[in-house]
N, C-alpha and C positions, 0 to 999 in steps of 0.2 A: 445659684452658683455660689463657689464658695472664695470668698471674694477675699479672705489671707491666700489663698492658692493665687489667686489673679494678682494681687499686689506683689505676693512675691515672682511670681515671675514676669512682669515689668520692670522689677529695681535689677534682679541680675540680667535680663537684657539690657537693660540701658546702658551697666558698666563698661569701661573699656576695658580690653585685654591688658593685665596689667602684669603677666606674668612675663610677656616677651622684652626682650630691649629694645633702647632709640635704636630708631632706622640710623642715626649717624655713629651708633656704637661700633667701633670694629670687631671682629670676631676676631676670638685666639688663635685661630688655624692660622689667620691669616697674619697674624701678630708676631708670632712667633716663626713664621720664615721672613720675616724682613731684616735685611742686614743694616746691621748700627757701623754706621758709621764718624759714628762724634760719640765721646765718652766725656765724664769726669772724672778727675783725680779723686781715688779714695782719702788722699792723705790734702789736699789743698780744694781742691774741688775747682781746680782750673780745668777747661778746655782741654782734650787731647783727641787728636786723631786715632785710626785705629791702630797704625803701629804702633806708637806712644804708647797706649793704654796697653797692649801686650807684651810691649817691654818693660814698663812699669808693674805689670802683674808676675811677670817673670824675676822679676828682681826681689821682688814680695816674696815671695816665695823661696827663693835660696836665702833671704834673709832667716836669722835663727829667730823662733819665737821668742819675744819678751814675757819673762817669768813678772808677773802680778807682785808678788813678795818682793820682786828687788822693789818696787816702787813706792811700799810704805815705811813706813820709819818705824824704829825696831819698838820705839815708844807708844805708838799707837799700836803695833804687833801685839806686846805685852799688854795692854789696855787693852785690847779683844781677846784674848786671850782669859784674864781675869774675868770678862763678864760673862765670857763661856763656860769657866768656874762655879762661877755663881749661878750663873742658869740650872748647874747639873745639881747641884747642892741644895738648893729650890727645892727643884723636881726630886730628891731622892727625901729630904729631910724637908716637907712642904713647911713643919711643927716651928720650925728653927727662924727666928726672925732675925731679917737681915736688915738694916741698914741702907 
């Protein structure tokens, strides 16, 4: 007999199935019809009920996006903006030493 044939098929028998999940795992089907009824705040991360958190998302939403640019200072604007300068400067004249 040829007895790498028999050893291998002793060690994949032995294994467990290791492909399926825990028997305590829930399934997504079933995951996703359950109704939430307790949420968090995106903005404090308190507790809210489900009307809360819909009127809270409602509110989110007629709010106007906050533009990113208002929130840096114009001094680090120009500071990024210079090292993107010099990045391209680099990249075109690699020859040219900078500092």
């Amino acid at each position: 007999m040829n007895w790498k044939l028999v050893t291998l098929f002793v060690l994949t028998a032995a294994l467990p199935a290791t492909a399926l999940p825990p028997p305590e795992d829930l399934p997504e089907e079933v995951a996703r019809t359950e109704i939430i009824t307790e949420a968090r705040s995106p903005i404090d991360n308190k507790r809210l009920t489900a009307a809360e958190y819909a009127d809270l998302q409602a509110q989110l939403q007629q709010r106007p996006p906050e533009n990113p640019r208002d929130q840096v200072s114009p001094e680090l604007r120009r500071t990024i903006g210079l090292l993107r300068l010099r990045k391209f400067i680099r990249t075109v004249f690699p020859f040219i030493p900078i500092r």
